[in-house]
C-alpha positions in Angstrom: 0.0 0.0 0.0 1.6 3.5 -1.1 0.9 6.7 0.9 0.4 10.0 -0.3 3.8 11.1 0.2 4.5 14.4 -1.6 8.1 14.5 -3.5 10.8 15.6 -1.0 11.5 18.3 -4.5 8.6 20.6 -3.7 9.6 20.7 0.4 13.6 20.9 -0.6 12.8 24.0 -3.0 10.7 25.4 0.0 13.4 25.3 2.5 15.6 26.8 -0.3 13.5 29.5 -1.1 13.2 30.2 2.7 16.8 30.1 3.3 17.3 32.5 0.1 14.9 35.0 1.0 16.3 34.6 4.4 20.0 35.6 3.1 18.3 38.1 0.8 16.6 40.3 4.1 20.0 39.6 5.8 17.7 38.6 8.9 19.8 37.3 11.8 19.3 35.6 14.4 16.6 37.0 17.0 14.8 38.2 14.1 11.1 37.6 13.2 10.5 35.8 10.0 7.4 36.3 8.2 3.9 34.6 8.8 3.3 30.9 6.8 0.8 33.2 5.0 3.0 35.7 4.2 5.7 33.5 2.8 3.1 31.6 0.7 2.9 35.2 -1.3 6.2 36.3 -0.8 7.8 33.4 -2.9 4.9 31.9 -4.2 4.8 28.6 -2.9 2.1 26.4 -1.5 1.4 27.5 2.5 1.1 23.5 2.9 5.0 23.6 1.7 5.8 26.4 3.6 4.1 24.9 6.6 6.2 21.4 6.1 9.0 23.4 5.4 9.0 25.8 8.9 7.9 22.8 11.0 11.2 20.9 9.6 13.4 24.1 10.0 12.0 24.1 13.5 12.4 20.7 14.5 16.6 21.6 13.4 16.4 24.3 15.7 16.9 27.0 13.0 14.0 29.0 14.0 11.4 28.8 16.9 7.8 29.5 17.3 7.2 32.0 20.1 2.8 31.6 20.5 1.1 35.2 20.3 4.4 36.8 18.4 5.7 34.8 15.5 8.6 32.5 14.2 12.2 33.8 15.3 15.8 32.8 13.6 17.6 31.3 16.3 20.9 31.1 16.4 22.4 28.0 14.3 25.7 28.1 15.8 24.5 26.2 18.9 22.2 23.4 18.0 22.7 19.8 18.4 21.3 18.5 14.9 25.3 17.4 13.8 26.0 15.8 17.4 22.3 13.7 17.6 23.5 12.6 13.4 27.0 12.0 14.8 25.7 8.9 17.3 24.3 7.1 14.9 26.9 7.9 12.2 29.7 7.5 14.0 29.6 4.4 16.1 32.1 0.8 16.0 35.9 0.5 16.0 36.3 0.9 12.1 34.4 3.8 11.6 36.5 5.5 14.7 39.6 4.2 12.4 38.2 6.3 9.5 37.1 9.4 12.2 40.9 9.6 12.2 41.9 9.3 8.9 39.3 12.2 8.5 40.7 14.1 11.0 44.3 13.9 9.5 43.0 15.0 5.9 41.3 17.9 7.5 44.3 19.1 9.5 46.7 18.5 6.4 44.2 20.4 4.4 44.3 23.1 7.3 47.8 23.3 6.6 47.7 23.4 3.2 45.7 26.3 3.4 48.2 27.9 6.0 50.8 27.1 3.5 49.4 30.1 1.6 49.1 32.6 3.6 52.1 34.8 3.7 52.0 34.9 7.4 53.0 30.9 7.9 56.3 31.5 9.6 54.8 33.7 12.4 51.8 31.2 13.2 52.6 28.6 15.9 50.9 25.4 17.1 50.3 27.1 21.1 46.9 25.8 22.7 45.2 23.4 20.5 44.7 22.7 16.7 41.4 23.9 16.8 43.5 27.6 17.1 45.1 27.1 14.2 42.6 25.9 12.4 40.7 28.9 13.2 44.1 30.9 11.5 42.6 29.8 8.4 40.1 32.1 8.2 37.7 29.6 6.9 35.0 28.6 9.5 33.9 26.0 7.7 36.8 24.2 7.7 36.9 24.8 11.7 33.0 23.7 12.3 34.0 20.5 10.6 37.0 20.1 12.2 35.6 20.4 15.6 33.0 17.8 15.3 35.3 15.4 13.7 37.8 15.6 16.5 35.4 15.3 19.0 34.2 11.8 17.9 37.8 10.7 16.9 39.5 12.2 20.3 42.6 14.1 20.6 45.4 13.9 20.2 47.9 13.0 23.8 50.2 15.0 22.2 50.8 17.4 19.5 53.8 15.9 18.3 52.4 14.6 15.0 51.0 18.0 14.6 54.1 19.6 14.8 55.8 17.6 12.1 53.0 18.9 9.9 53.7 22.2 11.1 57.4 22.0 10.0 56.5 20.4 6.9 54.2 23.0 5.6 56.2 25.9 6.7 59.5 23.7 4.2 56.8 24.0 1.8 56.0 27.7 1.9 60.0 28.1 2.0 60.4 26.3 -1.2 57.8 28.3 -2.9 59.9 31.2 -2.3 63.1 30.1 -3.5 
């Protein structure tokens, strides 16, 4: 027996179109978004796909429903949607063996993009890798970093680290010669 289950396109495109118009207002978080009605205009979508789309957007923890006053942003930064994924994703011996292999790539690609910067020589491995991975500049690259090393565990020491250090820095040195 088949439901009526809609096509995950028309919900997908709703979220986008949310997400667009919420770039688009540059609304940030504390902000009220607007009304299901008032989207349904606004971008011309179906208030049933808005609806499904705000309910899943809510159930993320992107935005929250305040009764008498409206939908708010919320701020992103803190919700546990990655973690809750992470339990089930990352769970057994072999995919802890890959969390590290993951890890590594990151942090060579960190360095990579340290290699770079013009700056390398002056930047130092001091408190923890997380620092210099927020010497990047890229925040993405940090985010995914951070939740990656906290499945796979740290490091004891920063030994291997350093090696990497060294070895980009001989890098950025040959570039110049």
């Amino acid at each position: 027996m088949t439901g009526s289950v809609r096509p995950p396109s028309k919900f997908l495109a709703a979220i986008a179109q949310i997400q667009e118009m919420i770039k688009r207002d540059r609304l940030r978080p504390g902000d009220k978004i607007p009304s299901e009605r008032e989207l349904s205009d606004k971008l011309s979508i179906g208030r049933s796909s808005v609806r499904e789309a705000l309910r899943a957007l809510e159930l993320l923890g992107l935005i929250e429903t305040r009764r008498g006053e409206g939908t708010f942003l919320r701020d992103f930064k803190d919700h546990q949607l990655v973690p809750l994924i992470g339990t089930f994703l990352f769970d057994g011996d072999q995919t802890k063996e890959e969390l590290h292999d993951v890890k590594a790539i990151l942090e060579l690609g960190c360095l990579a993009v340290l290699a770079g910067k013009a700056d390398l020589d002056s930047i130092e491995l001091t408190g923890s890798f997380e620092e210099l991975t927020g010497k990047t500049g890229n925040r993405l690259l940090q985010n995914i970093w951070i939740i990656i090393s906290n499945y796979a565990g740290s490091d004891p020491d920063h030994e291997r680290l350093q090696k990497l250090l060294a070895s980009a820095r001989q890098i950025q040195y040959s570039k110049r010669q």
